[in-house]
Residue frames as a rotation matrix with the C-alpha (Angstrom) as fourth column:
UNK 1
0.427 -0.360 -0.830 68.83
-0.883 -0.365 -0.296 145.71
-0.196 0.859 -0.473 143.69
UNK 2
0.974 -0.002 0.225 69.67
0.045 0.982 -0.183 142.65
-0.221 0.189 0.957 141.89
UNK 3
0.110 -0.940 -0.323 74.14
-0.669 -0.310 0.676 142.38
-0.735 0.142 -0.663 141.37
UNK 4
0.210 -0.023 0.977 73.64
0.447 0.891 -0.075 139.12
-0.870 0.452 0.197 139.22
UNK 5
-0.592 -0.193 -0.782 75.50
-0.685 -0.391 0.615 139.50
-0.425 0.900 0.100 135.73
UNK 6
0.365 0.555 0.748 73.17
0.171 0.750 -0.640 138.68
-0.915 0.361 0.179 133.01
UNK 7
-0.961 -0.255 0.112 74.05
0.074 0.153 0.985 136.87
-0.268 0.955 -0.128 129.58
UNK 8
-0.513 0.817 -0.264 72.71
-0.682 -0.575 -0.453 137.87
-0.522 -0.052 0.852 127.27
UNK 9
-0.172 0.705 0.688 70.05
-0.069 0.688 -0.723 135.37
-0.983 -0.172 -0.069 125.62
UNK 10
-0.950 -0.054 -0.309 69.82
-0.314 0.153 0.937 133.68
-0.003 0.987 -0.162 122.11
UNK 11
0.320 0.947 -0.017 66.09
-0.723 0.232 -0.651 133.14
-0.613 0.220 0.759 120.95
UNK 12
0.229 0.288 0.930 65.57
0.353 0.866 -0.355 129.86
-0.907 0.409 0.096 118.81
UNK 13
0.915 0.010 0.403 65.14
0.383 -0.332 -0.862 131.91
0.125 0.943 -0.308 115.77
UNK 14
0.687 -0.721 -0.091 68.43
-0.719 -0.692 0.065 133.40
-0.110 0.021 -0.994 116.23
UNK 15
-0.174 -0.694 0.698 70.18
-0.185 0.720 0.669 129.87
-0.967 -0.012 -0.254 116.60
UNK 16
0.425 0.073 0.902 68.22
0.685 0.625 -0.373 128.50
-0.592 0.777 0.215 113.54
UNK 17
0.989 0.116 0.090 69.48
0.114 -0.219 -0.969 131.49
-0.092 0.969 -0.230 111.63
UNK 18
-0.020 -0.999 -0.025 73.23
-0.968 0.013 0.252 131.37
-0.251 0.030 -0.968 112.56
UNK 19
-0.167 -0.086 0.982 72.88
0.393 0.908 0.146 127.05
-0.904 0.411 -0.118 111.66
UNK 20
0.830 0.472 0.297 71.13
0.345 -0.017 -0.939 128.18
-0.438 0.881 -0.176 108.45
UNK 21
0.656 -0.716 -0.238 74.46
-0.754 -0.630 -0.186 130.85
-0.017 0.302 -0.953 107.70
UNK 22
-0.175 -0.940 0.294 77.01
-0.829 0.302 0.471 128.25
-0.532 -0.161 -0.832 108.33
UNK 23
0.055 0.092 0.994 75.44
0.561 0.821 -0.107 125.21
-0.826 0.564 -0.007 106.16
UNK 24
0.981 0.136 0.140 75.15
0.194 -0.588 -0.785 128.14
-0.025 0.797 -0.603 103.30
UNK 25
0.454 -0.891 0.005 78.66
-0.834 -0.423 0.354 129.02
-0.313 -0.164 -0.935 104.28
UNK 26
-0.083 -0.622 0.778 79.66
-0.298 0.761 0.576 125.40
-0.951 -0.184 -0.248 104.07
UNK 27
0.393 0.257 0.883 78.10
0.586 0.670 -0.456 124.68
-0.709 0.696 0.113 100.51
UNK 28
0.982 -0.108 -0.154 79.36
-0.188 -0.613 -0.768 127.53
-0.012 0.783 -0.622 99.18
UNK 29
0.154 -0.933 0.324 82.78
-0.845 0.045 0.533 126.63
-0.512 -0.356 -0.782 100.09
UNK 30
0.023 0.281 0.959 81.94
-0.075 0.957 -0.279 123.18
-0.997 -0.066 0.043 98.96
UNK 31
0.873 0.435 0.218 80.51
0.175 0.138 -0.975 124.23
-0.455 0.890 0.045 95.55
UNK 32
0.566 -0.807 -0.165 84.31
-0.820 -0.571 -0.021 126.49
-0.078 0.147 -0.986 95.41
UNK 33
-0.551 -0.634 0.543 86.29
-0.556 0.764 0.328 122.88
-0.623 -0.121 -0.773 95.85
UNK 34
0.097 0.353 0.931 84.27
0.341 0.867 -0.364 121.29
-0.935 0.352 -0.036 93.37
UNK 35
0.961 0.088 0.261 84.64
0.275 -0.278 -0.921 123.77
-0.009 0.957 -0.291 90.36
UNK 36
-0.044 -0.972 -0.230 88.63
-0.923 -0.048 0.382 123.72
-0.382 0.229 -0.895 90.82
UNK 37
0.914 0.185 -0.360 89.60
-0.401 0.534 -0.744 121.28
0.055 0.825 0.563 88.23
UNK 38
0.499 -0.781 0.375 92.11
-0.072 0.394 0.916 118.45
-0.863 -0.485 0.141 89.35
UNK 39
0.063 -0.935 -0.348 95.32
-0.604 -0.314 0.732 118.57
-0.794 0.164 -0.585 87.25
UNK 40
0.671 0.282 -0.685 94.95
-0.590 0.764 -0.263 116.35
0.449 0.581 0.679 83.58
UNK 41
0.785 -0.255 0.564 96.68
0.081 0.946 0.315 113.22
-0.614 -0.202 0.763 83.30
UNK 42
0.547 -0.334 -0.767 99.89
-0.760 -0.583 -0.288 113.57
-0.351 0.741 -0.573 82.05
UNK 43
0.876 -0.129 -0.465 101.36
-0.055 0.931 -0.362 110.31
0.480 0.342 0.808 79.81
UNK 44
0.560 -0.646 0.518 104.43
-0.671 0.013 0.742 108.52
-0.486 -0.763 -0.426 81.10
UNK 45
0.543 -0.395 -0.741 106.71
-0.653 0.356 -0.668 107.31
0.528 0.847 -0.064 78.99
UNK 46
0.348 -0.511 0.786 107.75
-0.702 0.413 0.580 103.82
-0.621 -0.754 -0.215 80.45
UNK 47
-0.226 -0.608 -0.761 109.26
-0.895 0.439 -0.085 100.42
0.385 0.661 -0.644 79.20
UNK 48
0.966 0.247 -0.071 107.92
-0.238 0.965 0.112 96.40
0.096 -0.091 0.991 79.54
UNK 49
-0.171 -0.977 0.124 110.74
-0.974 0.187 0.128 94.45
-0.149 -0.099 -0.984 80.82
UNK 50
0.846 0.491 -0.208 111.08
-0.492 0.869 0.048 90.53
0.204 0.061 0.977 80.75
UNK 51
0.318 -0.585 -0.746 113.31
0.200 0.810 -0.551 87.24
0.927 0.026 0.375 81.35
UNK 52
-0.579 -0.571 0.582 112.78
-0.636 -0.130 -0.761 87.46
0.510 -0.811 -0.288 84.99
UNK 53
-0.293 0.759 -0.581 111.44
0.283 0.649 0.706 85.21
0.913 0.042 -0.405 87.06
UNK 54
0.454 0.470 0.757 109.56
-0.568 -0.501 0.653 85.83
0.686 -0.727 0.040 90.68
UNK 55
-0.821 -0.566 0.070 111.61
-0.368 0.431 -0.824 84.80
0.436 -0.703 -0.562 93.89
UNK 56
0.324 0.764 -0.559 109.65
0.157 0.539 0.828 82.12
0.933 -0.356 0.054 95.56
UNK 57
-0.350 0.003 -0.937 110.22
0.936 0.019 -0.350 83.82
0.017 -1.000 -0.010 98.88
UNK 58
-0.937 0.302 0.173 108.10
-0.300 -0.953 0.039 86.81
0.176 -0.015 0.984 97.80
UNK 59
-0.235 0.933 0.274 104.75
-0.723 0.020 -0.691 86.50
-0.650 -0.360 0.669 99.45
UNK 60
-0.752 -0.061 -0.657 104.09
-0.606 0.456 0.651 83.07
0.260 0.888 -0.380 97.87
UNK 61
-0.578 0.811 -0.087 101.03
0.682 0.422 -0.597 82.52
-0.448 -0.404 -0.797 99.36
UNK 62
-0.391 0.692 -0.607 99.66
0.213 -0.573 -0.791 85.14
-0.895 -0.439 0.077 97.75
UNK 63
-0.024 0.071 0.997 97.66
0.853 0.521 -0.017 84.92
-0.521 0.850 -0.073 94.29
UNK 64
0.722 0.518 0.460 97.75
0.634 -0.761 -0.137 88.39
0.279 0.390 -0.877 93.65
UNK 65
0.104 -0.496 -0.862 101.32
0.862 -0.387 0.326 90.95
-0.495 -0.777 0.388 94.39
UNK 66
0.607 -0.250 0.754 102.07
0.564 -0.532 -0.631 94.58
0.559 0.809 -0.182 93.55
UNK 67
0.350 -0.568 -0.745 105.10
0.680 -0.393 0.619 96.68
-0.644 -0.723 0.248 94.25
UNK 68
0.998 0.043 0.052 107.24
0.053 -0.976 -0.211 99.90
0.042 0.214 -0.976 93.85
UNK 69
0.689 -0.697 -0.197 110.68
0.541 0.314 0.780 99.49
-0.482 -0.644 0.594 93.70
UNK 70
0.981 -0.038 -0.190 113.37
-0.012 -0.990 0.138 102.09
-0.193 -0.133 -0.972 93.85
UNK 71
0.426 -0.803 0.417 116.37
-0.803 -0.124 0.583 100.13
-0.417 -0.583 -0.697 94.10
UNK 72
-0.185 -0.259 -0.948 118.74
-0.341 0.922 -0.185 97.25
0.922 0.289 -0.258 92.68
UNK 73
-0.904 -0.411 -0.114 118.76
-0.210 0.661 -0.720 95.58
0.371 -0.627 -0.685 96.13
UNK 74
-0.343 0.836 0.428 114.81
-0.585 0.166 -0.794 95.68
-0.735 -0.523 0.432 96.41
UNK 75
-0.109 -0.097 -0.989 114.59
-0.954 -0.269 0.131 94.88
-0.279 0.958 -0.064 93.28
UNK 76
-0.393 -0.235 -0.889 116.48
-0.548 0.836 0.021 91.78
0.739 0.495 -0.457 93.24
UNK 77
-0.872 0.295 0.391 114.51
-0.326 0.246 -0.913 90.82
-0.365 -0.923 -0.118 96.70
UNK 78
0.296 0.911 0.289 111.23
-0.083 0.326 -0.942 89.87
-0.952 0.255 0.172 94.38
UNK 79
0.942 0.063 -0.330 112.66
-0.336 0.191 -0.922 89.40
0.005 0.980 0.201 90.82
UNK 80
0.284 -0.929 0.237 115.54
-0.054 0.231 0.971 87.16
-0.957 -0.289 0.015 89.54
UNK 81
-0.392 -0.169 -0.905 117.50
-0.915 -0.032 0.402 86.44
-0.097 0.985 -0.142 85.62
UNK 82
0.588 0.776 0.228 115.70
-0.366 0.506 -0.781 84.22
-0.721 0.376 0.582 83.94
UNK 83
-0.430 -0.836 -0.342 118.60
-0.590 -0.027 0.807 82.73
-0.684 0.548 -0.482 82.03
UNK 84
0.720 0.392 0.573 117.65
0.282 0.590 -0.757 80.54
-0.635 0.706 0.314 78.23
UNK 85
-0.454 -0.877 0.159 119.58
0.580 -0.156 0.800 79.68
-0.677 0.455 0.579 75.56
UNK 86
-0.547 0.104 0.831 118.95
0.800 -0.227 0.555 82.38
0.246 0.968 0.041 72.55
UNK 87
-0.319 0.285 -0.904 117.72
0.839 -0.358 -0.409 84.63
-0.440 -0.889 -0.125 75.06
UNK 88
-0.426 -0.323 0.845 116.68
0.676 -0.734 0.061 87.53
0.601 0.597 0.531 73.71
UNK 89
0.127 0.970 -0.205 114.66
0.910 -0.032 0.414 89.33
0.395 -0.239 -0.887 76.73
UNK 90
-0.048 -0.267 0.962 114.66
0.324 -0.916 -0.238 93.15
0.945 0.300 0.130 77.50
UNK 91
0.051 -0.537 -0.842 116.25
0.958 0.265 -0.111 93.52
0.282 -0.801 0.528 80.63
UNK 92
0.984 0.166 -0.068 116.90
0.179 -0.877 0.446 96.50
0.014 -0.451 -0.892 82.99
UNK 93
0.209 -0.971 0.113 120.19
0.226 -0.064 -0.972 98.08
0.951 0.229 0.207 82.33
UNK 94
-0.029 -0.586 -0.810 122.76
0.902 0.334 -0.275 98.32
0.431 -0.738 0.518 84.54
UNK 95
-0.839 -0.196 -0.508 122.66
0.453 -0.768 -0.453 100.88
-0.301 -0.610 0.733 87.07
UNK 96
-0.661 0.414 0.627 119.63
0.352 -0.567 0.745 101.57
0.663 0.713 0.229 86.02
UNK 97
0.796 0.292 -0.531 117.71
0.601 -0.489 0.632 102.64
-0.074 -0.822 -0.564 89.70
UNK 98
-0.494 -0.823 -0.279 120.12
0.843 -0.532 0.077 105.62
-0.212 -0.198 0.957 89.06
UNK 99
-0.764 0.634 -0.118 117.36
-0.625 -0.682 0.381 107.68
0.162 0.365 0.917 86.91
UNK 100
-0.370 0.898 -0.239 114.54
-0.632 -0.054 0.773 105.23
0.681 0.437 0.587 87.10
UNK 101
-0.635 0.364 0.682 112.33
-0.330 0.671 -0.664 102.78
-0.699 -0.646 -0.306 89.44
UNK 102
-0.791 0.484 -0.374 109.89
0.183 0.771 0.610 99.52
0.584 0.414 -0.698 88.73
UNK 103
0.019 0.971 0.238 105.91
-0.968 0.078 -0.240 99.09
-0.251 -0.226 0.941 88.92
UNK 104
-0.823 -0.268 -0.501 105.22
-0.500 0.761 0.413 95.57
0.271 0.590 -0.761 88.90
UNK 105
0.343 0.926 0.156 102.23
-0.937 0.349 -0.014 93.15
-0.068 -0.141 0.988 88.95
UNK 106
-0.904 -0.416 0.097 102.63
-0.426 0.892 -0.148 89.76
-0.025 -0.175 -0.984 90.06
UNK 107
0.523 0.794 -0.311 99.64
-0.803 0.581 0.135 86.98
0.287 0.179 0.941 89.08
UNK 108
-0.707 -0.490 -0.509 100.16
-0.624 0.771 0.125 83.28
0.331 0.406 -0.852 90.14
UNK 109
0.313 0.791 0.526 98.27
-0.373 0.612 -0.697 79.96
-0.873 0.022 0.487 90.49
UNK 110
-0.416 -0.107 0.903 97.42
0.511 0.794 0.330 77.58
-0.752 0.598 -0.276 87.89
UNK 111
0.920 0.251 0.300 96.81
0.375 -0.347 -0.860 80.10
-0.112 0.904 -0.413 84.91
UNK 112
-0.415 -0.779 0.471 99.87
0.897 -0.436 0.068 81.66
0.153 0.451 0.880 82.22
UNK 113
0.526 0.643 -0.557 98.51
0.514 -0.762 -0.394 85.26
-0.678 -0.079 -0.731 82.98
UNK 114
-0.160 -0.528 0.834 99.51
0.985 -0.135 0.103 87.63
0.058 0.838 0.542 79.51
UNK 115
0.100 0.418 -0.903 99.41
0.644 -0.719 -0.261 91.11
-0.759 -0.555 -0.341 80.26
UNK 116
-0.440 -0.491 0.752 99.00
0.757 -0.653 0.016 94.27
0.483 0.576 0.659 77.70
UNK 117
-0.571 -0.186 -0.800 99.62
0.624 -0.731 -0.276 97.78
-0.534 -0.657 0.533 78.91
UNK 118
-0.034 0.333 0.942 97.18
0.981 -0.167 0.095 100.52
0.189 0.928 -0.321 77.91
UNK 119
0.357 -0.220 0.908 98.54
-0.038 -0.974 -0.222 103.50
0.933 0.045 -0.356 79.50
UNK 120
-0.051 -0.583 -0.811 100.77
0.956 -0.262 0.128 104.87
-0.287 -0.769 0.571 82.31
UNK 121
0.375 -0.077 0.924 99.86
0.236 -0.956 -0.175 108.49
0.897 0.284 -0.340 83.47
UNK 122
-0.813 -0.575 -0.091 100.54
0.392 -0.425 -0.816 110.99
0.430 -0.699 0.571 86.11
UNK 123
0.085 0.787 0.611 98.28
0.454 -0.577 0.679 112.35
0.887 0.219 -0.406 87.94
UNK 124
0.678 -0.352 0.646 99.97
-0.596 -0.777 0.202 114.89
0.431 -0.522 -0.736 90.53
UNK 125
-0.361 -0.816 0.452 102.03
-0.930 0.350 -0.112 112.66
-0.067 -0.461 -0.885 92.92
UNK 126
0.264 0.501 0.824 99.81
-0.144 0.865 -0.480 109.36
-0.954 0.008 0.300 91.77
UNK 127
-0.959 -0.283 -0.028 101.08
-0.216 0.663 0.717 106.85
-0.184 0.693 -0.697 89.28
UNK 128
0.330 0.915 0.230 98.12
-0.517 0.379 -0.767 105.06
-0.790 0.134 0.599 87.13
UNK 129
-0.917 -0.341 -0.205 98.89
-0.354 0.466 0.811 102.03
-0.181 0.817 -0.548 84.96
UNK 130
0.499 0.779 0.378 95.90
-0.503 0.616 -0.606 100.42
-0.706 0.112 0.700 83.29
UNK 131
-0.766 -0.423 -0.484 96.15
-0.642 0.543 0.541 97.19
0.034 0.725 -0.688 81.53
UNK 132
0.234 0.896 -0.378 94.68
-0.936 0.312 0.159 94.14
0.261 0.317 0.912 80.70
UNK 133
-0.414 -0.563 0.715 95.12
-0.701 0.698 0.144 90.30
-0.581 -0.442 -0.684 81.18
UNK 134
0.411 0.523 -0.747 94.50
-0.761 0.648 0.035 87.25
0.502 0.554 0.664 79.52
UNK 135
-0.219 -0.344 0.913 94.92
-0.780 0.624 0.048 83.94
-0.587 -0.701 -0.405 81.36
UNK 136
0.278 0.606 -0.745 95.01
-0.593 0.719 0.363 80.65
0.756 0.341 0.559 79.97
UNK 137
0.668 0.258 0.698 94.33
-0.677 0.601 0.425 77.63
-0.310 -0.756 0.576 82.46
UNK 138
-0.410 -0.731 -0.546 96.82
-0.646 0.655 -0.392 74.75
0.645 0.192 -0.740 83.46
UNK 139
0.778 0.607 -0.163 95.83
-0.363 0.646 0.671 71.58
0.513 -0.463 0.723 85.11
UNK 140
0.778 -0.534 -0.333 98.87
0.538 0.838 -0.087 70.78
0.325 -0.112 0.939 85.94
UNK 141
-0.397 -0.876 0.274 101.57
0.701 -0.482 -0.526 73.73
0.593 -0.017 0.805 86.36
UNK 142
0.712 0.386 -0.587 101.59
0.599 -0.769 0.221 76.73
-0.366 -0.509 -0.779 88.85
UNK 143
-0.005 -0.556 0.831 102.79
0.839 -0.454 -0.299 79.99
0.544 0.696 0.469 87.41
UNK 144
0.300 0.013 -0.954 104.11
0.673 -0.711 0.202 83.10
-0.676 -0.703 -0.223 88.60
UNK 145
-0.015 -0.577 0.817 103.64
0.974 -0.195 -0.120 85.84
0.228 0.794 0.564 86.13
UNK 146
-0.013 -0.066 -0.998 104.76
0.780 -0.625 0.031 89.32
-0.626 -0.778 0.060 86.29
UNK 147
0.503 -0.078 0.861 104.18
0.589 -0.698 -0.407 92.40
0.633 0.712 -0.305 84.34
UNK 148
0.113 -0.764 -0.636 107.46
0.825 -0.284 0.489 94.91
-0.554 -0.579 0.598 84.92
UNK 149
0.635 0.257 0.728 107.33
0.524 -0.836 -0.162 98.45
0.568 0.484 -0.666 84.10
UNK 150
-0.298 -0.602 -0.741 110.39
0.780 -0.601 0.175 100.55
-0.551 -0.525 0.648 84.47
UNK 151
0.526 0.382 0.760 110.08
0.671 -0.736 -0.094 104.56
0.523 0.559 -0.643 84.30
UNK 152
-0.500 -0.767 0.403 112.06
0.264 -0.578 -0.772 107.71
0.825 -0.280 0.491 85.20
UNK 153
-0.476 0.018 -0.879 112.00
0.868 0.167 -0.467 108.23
0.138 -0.986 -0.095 88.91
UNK 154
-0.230 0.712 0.664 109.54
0.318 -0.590 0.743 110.60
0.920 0.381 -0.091 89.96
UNK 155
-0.798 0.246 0.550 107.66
-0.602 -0.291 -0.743 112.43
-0.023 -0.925 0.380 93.29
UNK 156
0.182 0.863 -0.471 105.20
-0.212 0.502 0.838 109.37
0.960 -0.053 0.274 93.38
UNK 157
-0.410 0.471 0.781 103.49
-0.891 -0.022 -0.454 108.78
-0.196 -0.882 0.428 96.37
UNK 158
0.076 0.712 0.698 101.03
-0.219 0.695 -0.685 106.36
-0.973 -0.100 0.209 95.89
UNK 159
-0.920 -0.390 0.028 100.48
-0.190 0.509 0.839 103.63
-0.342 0.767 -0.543 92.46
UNK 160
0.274 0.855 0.441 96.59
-0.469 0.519 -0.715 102.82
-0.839 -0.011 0.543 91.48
UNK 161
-0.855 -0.458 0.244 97.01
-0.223 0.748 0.625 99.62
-0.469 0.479 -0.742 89.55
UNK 162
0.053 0.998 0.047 93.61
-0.681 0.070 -0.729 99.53
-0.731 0.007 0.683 87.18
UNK 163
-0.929 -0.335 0.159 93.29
-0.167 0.760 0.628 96.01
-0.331 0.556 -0.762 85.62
UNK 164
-0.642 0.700 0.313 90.80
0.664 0.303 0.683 94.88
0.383 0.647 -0.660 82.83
UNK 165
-0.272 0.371 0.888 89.16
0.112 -0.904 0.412 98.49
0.956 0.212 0.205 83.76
UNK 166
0.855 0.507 0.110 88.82
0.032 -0.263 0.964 97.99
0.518 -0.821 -0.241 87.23
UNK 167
0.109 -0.901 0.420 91.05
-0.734 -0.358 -0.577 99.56
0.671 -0.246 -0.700 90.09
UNK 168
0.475 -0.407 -0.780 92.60
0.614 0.789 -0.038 96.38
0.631 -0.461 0.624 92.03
UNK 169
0.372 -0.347 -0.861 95.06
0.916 -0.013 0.401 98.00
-0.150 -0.938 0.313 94.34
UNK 170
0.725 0.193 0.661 95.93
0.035 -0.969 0.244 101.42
0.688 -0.154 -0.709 95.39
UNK 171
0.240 -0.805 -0.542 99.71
0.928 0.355 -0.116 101.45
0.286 -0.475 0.832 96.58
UNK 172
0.965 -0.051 0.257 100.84
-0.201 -0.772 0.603 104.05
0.167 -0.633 -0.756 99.06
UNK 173
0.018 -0.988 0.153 104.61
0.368 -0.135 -0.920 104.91
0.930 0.073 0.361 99.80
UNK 174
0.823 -0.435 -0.365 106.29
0.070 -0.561 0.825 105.83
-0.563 -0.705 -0.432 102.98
UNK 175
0.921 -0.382 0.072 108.68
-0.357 -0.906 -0.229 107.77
0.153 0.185 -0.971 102.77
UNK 176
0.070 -0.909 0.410 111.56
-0.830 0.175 0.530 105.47
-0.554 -0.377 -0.742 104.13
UNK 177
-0.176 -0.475 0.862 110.93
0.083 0.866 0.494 102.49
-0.981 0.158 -0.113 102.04
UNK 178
-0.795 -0.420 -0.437 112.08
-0.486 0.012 0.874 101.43
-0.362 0.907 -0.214 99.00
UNK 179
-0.782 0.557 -0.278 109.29
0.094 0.547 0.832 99.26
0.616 0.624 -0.481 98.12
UNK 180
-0.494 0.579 0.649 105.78
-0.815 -0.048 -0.577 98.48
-0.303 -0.814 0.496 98.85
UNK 181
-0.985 0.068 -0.159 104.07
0.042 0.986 0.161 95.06
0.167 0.152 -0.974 98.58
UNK 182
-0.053 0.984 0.172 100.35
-0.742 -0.154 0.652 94.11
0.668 -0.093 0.738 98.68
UNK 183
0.235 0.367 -0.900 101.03
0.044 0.921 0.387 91.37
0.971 -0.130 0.200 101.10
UNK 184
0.868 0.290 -0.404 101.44
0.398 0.082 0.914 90.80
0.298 -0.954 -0.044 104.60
UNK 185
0.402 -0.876 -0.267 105.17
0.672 0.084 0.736 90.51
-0.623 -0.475 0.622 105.06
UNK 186
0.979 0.159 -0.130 106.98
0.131 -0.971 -0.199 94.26
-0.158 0.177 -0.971 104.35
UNK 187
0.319 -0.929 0.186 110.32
-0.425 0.035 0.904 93.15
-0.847 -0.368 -0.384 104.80
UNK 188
0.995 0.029 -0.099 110.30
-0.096 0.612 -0.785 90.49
0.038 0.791 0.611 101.27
C-alpha cells in the first residue's frame, strides 16, 4: 500500500485557462479605470505681479527656474523690490502669504524674455499655468526675467508649468517645504 500524499495535478489546459481568466479579469478592470472620467479643469482666478527683481543667489547658474512659494520669508529668498522713480508696479500686498502663495517662472541669459498668461486651472491637487514667451536678444546684457503669479492658497501638490504649449517642468511638493525649485540647491 502506497502512504504517499498526492497533490493533486494541474493539466496545461487548466493553467492556460486560469492565465486566460486573469488577463480578461485584468482588462476588464482596466477598461473600468479608463471610462471613469478625471475631474474637469477648474479656472483659477490669479494675479501677474511685477517690480521685482531675481536674487542673484538663486540658482544663478541656471537658465531656466521654477518655484512654489508659500511664504514671505521664501519668498523674499528668490525675489527682491525693484525700486524706480514713478514706479507704478503691482506688488504683493502685505501679509499677503496669509490667504495666498506664488507660482513663478524664472528665464535668464542674454534675451528680455516677455511672458503672457493663457490660463491657470485646477486639476484635483495639480496646478496648470500655460503661457507663452517672447524673447528678444541682447548682445550685450544678461537678464533675469520672471513671470509671478499669486493665487489663493490651495491643496496643491504638484505645479505643471506648460510654456509656448509644451509642458517644461512638473513641480512636486513635499509636504514640509515651503518652496520648490527646479535647480540643484533646495535650500535658495
Amino acid at each position: 500500500m502506497n502512504t504517499r500524499t498526492r497533490f493533486p495535478t494541474c493539466h496545461l489546459g487548466s493553467l492556460a485557462n486560469l492565465g486566460l481568466l486573469a488577463g480578461l479579469l485584468l482588462l476588464s478592470w482596466h477598461a473600468l479605470a479608463a471610462a471613469v472620467p478625471a475631474p474637469p479643469a477648474k479656472p483659477v482666478v490669479f494675479e501677474t505681479h511685477d517690480g521685482y527683481f531675481v536674487s542673484n543667489k538663486f540658482e544663478p547658474k541656471e537658465p531656466v527656474s521654477f518655484v512654489m512659494l508659500k511664504d514671505q520669508e521664501s519668498f523674499d529668498k528668490v525675489f527682491g523690490v525693484a525700486m524706480v522713480m514713478g514706479d507704478k508696479s503691482h506688488r504683493l500686498p502685505r501679509n499677503a502669504f496669509d490667504k495666498k502663495l506664488v507660482v513663478a517662472a524664472i528665464h535668464r541669459g542674454k534675451a528680455m524674455v516677455t511672458y503672457q498668461v493663457a490660463s491657470m486651472v485646477a486639476e484635483a491637487e495639480t496646478l496648470i499655468v500655460r503661457y507663452t514667451t517672447k524673447s528678444e536678444p541682447s548682445d550685450s546684457a544678461e537678464f533675469s526675467c520672471p513671470l509671478i503669479l499669486s493665487l489663493d492658497k490651495g491643496n496643491f501638490n504638484t505645479v505643471r508649468f506648460v510654456e509656448n504649449g509644451k509642458e517644461i517642468k512638473h513641480l512636486t511638493l513635499a509636504p514640509t517645504h515651503a518652496g520648490e525649485t527646479r535647480g540643484t540647491n533646495p535650500n535658495f
